[in-house]
N, C-alpha and C positions, 0 to 999 in steps of 0.2 A: 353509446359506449358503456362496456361493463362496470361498475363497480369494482374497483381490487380493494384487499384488504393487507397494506403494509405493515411488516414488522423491522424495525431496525433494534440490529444488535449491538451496542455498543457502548462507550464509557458516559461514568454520571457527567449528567452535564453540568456540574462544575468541574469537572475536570476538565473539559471540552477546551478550547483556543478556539471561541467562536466568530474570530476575527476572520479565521482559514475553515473551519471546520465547514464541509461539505455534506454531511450526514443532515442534517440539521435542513440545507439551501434545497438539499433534496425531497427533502419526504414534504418542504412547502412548495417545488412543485407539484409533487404528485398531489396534494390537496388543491393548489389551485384546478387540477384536471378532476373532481369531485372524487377520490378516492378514497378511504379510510388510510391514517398512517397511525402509528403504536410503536412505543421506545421501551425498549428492556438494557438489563446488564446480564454479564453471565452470569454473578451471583445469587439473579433474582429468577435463574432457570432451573429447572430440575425434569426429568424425566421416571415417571411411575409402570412399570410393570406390574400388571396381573391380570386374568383368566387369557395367559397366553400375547398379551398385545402391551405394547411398549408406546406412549402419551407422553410426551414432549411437552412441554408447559411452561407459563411463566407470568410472575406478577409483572402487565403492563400499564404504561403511561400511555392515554391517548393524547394524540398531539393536534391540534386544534388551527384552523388558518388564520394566520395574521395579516397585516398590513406591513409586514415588517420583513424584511431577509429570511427572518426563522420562525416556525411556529408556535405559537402557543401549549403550556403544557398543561392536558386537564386531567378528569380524574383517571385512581387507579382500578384497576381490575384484573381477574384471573383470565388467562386467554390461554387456549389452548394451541398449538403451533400449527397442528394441522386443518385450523380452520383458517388459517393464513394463503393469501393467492402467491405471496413472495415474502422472500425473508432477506434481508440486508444485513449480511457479515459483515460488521464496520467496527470492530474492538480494535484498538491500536496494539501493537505489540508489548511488552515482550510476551515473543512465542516459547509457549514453557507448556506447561503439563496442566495450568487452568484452561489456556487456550486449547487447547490438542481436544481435554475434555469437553467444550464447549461446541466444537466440531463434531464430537460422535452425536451430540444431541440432534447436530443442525443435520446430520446424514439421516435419521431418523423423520426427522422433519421433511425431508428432500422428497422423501416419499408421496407427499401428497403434495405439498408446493415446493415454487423454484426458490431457490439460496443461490445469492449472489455474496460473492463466488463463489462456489463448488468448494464442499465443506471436504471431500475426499481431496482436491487438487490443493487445497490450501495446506492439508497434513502432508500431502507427497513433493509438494514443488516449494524450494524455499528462496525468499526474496533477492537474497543474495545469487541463489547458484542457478537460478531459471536462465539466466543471460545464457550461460554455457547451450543451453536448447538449439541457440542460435548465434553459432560460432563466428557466421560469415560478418555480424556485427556489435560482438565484444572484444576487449584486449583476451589475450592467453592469462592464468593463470595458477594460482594451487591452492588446495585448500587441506590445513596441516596445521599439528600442535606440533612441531619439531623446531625449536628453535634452529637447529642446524640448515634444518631444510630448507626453513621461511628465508633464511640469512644468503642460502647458495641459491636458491630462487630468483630471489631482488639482484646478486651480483649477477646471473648468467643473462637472466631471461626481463630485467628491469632498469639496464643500466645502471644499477646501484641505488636507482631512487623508486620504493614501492610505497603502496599504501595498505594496510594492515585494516579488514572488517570483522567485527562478530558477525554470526551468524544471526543471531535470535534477536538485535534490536531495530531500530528504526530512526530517521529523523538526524544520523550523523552520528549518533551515540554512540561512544567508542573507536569512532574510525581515528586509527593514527597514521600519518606520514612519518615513513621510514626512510632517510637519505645518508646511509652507509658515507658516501663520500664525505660529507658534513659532520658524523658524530664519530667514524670509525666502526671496525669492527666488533672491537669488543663492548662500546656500550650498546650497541647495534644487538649484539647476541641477547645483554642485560634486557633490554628493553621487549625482543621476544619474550622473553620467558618472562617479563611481568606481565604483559599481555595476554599471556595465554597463561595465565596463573602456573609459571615452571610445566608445561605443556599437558596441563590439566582438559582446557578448552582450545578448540579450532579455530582457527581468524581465515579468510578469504585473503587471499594476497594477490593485488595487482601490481602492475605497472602505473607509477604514480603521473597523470594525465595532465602535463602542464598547460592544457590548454581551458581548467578551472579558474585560473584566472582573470578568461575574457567571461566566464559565465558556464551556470549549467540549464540546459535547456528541460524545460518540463512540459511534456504534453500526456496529456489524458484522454482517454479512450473509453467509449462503452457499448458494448455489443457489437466490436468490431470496426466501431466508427469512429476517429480522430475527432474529437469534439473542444480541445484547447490547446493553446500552446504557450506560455508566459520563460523569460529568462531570469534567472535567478542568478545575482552577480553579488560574487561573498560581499563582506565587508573587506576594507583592505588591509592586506595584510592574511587576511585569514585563505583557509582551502577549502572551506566548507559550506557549500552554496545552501546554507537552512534557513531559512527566516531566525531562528530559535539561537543561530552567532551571528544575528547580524544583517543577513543576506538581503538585498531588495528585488522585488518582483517589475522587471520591466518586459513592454512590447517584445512581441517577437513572432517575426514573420519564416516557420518553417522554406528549408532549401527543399527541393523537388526530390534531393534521394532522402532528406531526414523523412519525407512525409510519404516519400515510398517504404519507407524500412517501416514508420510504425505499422501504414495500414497493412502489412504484410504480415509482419507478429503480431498485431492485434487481431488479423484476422484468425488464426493460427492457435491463437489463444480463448477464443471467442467458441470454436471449435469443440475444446478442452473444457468447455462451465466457465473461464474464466474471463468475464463478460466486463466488469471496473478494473484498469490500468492506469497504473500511472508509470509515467519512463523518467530519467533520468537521465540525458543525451551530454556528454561531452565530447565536444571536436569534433560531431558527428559520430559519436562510439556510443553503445550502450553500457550505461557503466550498473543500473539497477532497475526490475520491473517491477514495482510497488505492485501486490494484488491484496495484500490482507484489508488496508483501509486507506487507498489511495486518496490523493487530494488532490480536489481540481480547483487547482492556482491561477489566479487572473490578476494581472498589472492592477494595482491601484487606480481607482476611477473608475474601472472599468465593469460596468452594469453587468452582473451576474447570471439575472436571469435567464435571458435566451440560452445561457450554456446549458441552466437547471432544465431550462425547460426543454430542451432538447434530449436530456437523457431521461426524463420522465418519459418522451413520446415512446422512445429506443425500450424502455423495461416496456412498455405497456406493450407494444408490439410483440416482444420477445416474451407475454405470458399468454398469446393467442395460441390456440390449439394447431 
């Protein structure tokens, strides 16, 4: 088998929650499968133009195999991107104007090796409103800086009870529940327009999904293939299935349409460049399709490897001519 030469692009790793952090479980498959793996940040990229030709670059970290979950980190070096067989888009969000920039490098990059995901699908598709692609399994929604709007939305089309997202984060950051019935209209109105800074910024509005309470289902995908599934059951009291309020990760044995619905959009999506998903499933609804730096979440206890290694097999497949 060939040699690849990995790049992952993503946050320093002390920023990392190496607890969850899959970037990391990854590139120590691919070294267990004798591959080269290499860690950068966007900061440490740049791209040089001249006599005509545009060079991708970056100071990286090679990453080294351990005995351990994650790899070891060795020395540094100049690497150039296009000497690279595959690139790993794994920056967490927020999606802002460093990310966007960090994209035009990795479309440059694209050119000679694969980026995972698809540096053009990640500027054009956003995590929030990709669900809409595939209507037959999201709630309806609207996406609006109108307080008025956001307010007649929830009562027409939400029973009165919505839930309010940014756009540009991740991880639950910002998402508010909105229940008209409970605070009234007019602090109801108040409350749009702090959110959407007096309708400065857009929020996603759905329909707020009481069935977050028994759990939200997470399964992850790569190249098409459903490769996990874990439930994530808030803390009590809370709406917000994150690890980061609370949340615990238990077993969970996909129903026969939830595992028809992912491999159908994942195949769909796989299609598109966009080959690492992760889903967000409540009630059987898709409520978000994680593509910038999904994470593949496993129950407690529960041995990690085969899933790494599984998507190690899936990239290396998916860089054969």
């Amino acid at each position: 088998m060939a040699q690849h030469k990995h790049l992952f692009v993503m946050d320093l790793v002390e920023n990392l929650n190496l607890k969850l952090d899959s970037s990391l479980r990854l590139a120590q498959a691919l070294l267990s499968e004798g591959h080269q793996c290499f860690m950068t940040n966007p900061k440490a990229m740049s791209m040089l133009h001249t006599k005509g030709q545009s060079q991708p670059v970056c100071n990286a970290i090679e990453l080294l195999p351990s005995h351990q979950e994650t790899p070891e980190l060795g020395g540094e070096s100049r690497l150039f991107l296009k000497d690279c067989d595959a690139i790993h888009m794994r920056k967490d969000p927020p999606f802002n104007m460093d990310y966007i920039a960090c994209t035009w490098l990795l479309s440059e990059a694209a050119k000679s090796a694969r980026v995972f995901n698809d540096p053009e699908r990640l500027r054009s598709l956003n995590e929030k409103l990709i669900i809409f692609e595939f209507p037959r399994y999201c709630h309806d929604g609207i996406v609006s800086s109108q307080s008025q709007e956001i307010v007649d939305f929830i009562q027409n089309h939400a029973e009165s009870d919505g839930i309010l997202k940014p756009l540009d984060l991740y991880g639950g950051r910002g998402v508010v529940r909105l229940n008209i019935n409970k605070i009234g209209l007019e602090k109801a109105r108040n409350l749009v327009s702090d959110e959407t800074q007096e309708g400065e910024h857009m929020r996603l509005v759905q329909p707020f999904n009481k069935a977050i309470f028994e759990g939200e289902v997470r399964a992850f995908t790569c190249c098409g293939e459903p490769i996990s599934w874990c439930l994530k059951v808030p803390a009590k009291g809370e709406y917000l299935a994150n690890t980061r309020t609370g949340a615990t990760l238990e077993p969970y044995t996909p129903t026969e349409s939830e595992l028809a619905m992912v491999t159908e959009v994942s195949g769909r999506l796989a299609e598109m460049g966009i080959q690492m998903v992760g889903y967000d499933i409540i009630g059987g609804v898709i409520s978000e399709i994680n593509i910038t730096s999904p994470r593949l979440l496993l129950p407690e206890g529960v041995d990690p490897r085969p899933s790494y290694s599984r998507m190690a097999q899936l990239i290396e497949q998916n860089l054969l001519p």
